[in-house]
Steps between C-alpha positions, in 0.01 A plus 500: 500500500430728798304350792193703441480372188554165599187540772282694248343122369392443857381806556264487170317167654392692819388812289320266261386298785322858669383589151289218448135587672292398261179261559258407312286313802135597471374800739438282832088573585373309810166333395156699690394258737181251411366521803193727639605827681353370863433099661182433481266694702353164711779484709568750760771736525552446147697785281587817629253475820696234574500411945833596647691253687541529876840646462410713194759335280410330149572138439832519338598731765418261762780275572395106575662520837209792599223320303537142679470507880573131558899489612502143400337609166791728456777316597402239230483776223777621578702127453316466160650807372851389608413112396187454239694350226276715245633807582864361494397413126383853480816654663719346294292583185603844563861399524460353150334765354767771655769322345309510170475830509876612608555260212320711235572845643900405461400506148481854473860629627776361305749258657844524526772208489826493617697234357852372454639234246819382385511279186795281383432322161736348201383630136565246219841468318400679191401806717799546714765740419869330358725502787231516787331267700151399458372571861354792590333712788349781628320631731183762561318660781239776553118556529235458258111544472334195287243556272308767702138552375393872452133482544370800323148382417485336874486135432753409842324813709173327418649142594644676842178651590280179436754311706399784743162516514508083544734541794264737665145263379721239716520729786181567496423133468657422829307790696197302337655124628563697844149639575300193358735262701415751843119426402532158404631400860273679685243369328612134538600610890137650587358144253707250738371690852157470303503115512649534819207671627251288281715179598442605925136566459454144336706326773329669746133429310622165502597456875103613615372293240690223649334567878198523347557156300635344874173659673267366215684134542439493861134619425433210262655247788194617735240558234482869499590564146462297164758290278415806217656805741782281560571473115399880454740585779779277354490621132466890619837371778688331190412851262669694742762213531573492074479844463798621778709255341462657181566855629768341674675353144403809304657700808869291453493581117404875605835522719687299218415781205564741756862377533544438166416888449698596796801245373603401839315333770325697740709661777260424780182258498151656353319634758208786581123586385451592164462903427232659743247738317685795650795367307328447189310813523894699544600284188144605287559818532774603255417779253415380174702801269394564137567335264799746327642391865553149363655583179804657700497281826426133412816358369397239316302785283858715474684180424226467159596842399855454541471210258300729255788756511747229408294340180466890417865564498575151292308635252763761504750273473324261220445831277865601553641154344329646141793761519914488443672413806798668545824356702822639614824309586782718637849377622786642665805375624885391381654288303870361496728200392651483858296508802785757672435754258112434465436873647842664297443778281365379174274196607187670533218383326096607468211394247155659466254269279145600472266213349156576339243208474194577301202262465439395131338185576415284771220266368227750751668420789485843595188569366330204723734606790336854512127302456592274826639790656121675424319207606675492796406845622118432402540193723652678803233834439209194553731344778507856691084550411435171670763555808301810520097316494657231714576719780215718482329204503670392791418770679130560438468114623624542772330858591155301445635222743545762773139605405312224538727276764458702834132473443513131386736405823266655689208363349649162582609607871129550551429177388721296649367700847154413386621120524603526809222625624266233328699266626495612857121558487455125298713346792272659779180389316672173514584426819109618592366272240412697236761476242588212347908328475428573121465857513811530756688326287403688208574823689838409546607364153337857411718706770803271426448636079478839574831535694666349232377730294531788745886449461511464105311817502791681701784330342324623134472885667850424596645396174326730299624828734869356405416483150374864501848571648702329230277647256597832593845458488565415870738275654824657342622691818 
């Protein structure tokens, strides 16, 4: 036989293998969004009048090294996305899912074996030849292509793009892991200088209400105050007292989920304010974007719809199982007694065998393959719906939280400068005599409330204008 017709087998399993382009995966329609058109209209700069940034970039435009100011801030984002042990998980996620899919795509080329075997083997007596020996040998070489499935009705295409689309859903599951782990420290960073700044107001509560317990002692000693300020004075003292060294302990567990998210320890010690209003004010003011702006940014929203394209193109796969599968094995090589003359004129070998399987009966297993395979898609269209409510969600929360916060901080800025004042007024009424050690006392338990709450309000503003920025799809730069 001539050598084209000896490659003419091998060269009907590619041509069968470009033939087959067949699928029978259901026309792929992204689900309308359940979501209204605009965020609700109580919260400023909502939809498409929406208040530009400073900069005039959108969130997701707006890298996390521009949107934090603090350098220590960054510096400790910047470890957690070389150390947080979550998004190691996540990386390598996307390893496994890579490999999956080179796995599955492989399916759809043929592959092609080189091998070479030599055989020695003694028949029985009643086989062997009069006057010969009963050993024999021989030897073969050359290249074959095993059981290669033509995939006319698209069952392995189907199987290669589901592997596919889960490869990219992982992707897009780290770019999720990566922006919420950005917002997660910052948020525990700006919590931790929080207590910090709660914990340093207490101490320094406590330290005047200690001079003022030591000045109402010695008062008592020469009759010039009563046994009852003494006690008033100690229990407001020993307040201050219990309550910095609870900031204090919730301030350690602060720093210690802050290096658990980082997943080192902290390069240099905590130190610094909490975030200023002018700092919190640059952060607030990221554009909001529409909401069509989250289906294609957010990735946790693309990573949904990447799963609903793979359940769509299973069902592909599940409905090609109800049809014959068709399989070529080809071979080509040489075949000889001796391994000297293996390649001699006359050894040449080839074998073309094409294999049809046809379902007859399989107890429904296909049958309740194809319903899983349905379900499955159902599940991942509701999975995508909710992704998409989530985040819209997400976002109108936190558009109402820039709403109402500036005016609530500053609502409780004027109050805590209204106890200031009462208390500076109450302590010049006392020392003429007309106020009483009650109402001082009073006045400061009153002042000492209100800066508390004066720097829960601004840690809330501050949380919520990271939110707003995760919610838009910042954080990925």
């Amino acid at each position: 036989m001539t050598k084209p017709a000896m490659i003419k087998p091998v060269l009907s399993v590619l041509a069968a293998a470009v033939l087959s382009a067949c699928s029978l995966a259901p026309t792929y329609q992204l689900p309308a969004a359940p979501v209204a058109g605009d965020f609700p209209v109580n919260a400023p700069g909502a939809g498409a009048a929406a208040a530009p940034a400073a900069d005039g970039k959108a969130a997701v435009d707006t890298g996390w090294r521009d949107f934090f100011a603090d350098d220590r801030l960054r510096s400790l984002i910047a470890t957690a996305l070389g150390n947080n042990r979550d998004l190691r998980t996540a990386a390598l996620r996307i390893e496994e899912a890579r490999a999956a899919y080179n796995i599955t795509r492989a399916d759809r080329l043929p592959s092609v074996n080189a091998g070479l075997t030599g055989t020695r083997a003694r028949g029985a007596d009643f086989r062997n030849t009069p006057g010969q020996g009963g050993v024999g040998e021989y030897y073969d070489a050359g290249i074959s292509i095993p059981a290669f499935e033509l995939d006319f009705f698209g069952r392995v295409r189907n199987l290669s793009a589901a592997a596919l689309s889960s490869y990219l859903a992982t992707d897009e599951a780290r770019r999720a892991a990566q922006i919420s782990t950005v917002a997660e420290v910052a948020k525990a960073y700006f919590t931790e200088r929080a207590y910090a700044e709660q914990q340093r107001i207490a101490q320094a509560t406590y330290e005047a209400r200690r001079r003022t317990y030591d000045l109402t002692r010695q008062r008592l000693e020469v009759g010039a105050s009563s046994l009852l300020d003494l006690r008033l004075n100690e229990t407001l003292m020993e307040t201050a007292r219990a309550q910095a060294l609870a900031l204090a302990r919730q301030r350690a567990q602060a720093e210690n989920a802050l290096t658990l998210l980082v997943g080192a320890p902290p390069a240099q010690a905590a130190s610094g304010p909490m975030a200023d209003d002018r700092q919190i004010d640059a952060m607030s003011a990221v554009p909001a974007g529409l909401p069509s702006d989250l289906l294609t940014r957010r990735p946790d929203i693309r990573a949904a719809e990447q799963r609903l394209r793979a359940a769509n193109a299973n069902i592909g796969a599940a409905r090609a199982a109800f049809f014959p599968r068709i399989s070529l094995t080809a071979a080509l090589g040489s075949s000889s007694p001796e391994f000297s003359g293996l390649f001699d004129s006359g050894t040449k070998t080839w074998s073309f065998v094409p294999q049809l399987a046809v379902p007859i009966f399989d107890a429904g297993r296909n049958r309740a393959n194809l319903n899983l395979a349905e379900v499955r898609k159902d599940i991942a269209v509701a999975d995508y719906e909710r992704t998409i409510q989530v985040a819209f969600r997400e976002v109108a929360d936190a558009l109402a939280a820039r709403s109402y916060l500036a005016d609530q901080v500053a609502a409780q800025r004027a109050i805590q400068e209204a106890q200031a004042e009462r208390l500076r007024l109450l302590q010049l009424r006392f020392e003429n005599g007309v106020a009483s050690t009650l109402d001082v006392l009073d006045a400061q338990r009153e002042l000492f409330d209100a800066e508390q709450q004066l720097v829960q309000a601004r840690l809330l503003r501050t949380t919520s204008a990271i939110d707003l920025y995760r919610a838009l799809g910042g954080g990925l730069q």
